[in-house]
N, C-alpha and C positions, 0 to 999 in steps of 0.2 A: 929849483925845487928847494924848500927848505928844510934845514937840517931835520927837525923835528917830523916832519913827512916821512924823508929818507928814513929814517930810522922806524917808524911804523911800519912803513911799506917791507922794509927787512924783517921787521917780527911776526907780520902777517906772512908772509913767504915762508920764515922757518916754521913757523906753528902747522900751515896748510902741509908743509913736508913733512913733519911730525905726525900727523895725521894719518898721511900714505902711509910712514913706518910704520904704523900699528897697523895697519890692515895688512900687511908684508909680513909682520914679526906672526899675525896670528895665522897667516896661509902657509908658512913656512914651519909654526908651531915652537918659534921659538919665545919662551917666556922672558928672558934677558932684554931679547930684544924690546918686547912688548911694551915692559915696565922702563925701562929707558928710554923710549918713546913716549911713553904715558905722564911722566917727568920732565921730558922736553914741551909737549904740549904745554903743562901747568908753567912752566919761567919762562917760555916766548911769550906765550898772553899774559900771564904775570905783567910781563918788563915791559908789552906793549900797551896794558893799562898805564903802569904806573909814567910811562913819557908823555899818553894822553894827556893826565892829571897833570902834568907839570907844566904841557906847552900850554894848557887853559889859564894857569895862572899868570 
């Protein structure tokens, strides 16, 4: 597998987790959690845009 895979496949995996955490954080009613999750969301897909863009060049 190459590196550039591996490393999406991980940012796909934390983002889809980030995900779950916000549906957790708002069943549970915690807001900390929510927005901490809601932040992780944004820099997994962030990070895994921006390895996209690099492995194409």
């Amino acid at each position: 597998m190459n590196k550039h895979n591996f490393l999406l496949l991980l940012m796909a995996i934390l983002a889809v987790a980030s995900m779950c955490a916000i549906g957790v954080s708002i069943a549970e009613q915690s807001w900390i959690g929510g927005i901490l999750s809601f932040l992780g969301v944004g820099f997994f897909m962030g990070m895994g845009f921006r390895i996209k863009r690099k492995a194409e060049q």
